[in-house]
Structures are given as C-alpha cells and as structure tokens.
C-alpha positions in Angstrom: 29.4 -0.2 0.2 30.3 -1.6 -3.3 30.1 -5.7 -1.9 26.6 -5.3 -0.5 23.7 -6.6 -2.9 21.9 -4.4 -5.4 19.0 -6.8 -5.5 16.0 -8.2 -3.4 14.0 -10.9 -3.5 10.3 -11.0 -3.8 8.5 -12.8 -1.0 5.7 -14.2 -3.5 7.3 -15.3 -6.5 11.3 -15.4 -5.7 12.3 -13.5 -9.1 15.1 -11.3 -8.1 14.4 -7.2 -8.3 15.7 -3.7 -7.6 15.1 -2.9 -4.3 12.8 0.2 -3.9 12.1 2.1 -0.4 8.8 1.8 -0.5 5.8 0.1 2.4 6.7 -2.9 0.4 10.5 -3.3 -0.7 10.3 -7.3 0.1 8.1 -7.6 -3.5 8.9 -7.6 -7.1 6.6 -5.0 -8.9 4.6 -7.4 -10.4 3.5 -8.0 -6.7 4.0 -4.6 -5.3 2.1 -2.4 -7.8 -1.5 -4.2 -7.1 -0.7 -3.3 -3.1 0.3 0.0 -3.7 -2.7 0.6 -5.8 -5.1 -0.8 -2.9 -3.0 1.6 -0.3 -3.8 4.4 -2.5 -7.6 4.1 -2.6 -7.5 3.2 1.2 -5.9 6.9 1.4 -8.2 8.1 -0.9 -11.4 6.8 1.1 -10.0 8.0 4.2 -9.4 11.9 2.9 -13.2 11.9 1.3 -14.2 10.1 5.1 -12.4 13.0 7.0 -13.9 15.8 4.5 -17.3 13.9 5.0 -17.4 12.9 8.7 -20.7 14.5 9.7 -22.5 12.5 6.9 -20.3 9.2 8.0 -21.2 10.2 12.1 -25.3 10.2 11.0 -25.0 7.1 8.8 -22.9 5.4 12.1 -25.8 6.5 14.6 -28.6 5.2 12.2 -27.3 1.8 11.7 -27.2 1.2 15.8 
C-alpha cells in the first residue's frame, strides 16, 4: 500500500534505511554488512566441515 513506510530503522545506530529482506532487515548497512560477512564465513566453515568430517570425527575422538 502507498501510506505504509519505505524505511526502517536500525537497531544500533537509529539512522533511518531501506529496508532489505535479508537475516537482518532491523540494521542499517553500516551494521548489517559486518554480520552478513561473519554469516558467510560461518557457511563457509560449515561446507569445508561437512566435505571434511572424517578428519573433524578423528580430531573430536583425540582431544577426549
């Protein structure tokens, strides 16, 4: 509808943004890209664990 808002506000700073669709649409960019970055090498380490889970199993049982 045209009289809804076309903006959100971030949770951290307060600036006022485009909202996005995105894991995290309550933050301005500023704030969201550092997050989105860390979610990214979180699903990076968790492909290479899933390729590598023999290796990650052995290293598990040795450290018991």
């Amino acid at each position: 509808m045209f009289w809804h808002k076309k903006y959100s506000i971030c949770g951290e700073c307060q600036v006022h943004f485009e909202p996005t669709s995105d894991h995290f649409s309550n933050l301005c960019l500023t704030h969201r890209k550092p997050k989105l970055e860390l979610l990214a090498r979180q699903e990076r380490v968790i492909a290479w664990a899933k390729a590598n889970w023999k290796k990650l199993e052995l290293q598990m049982i040795e450290r018991r």
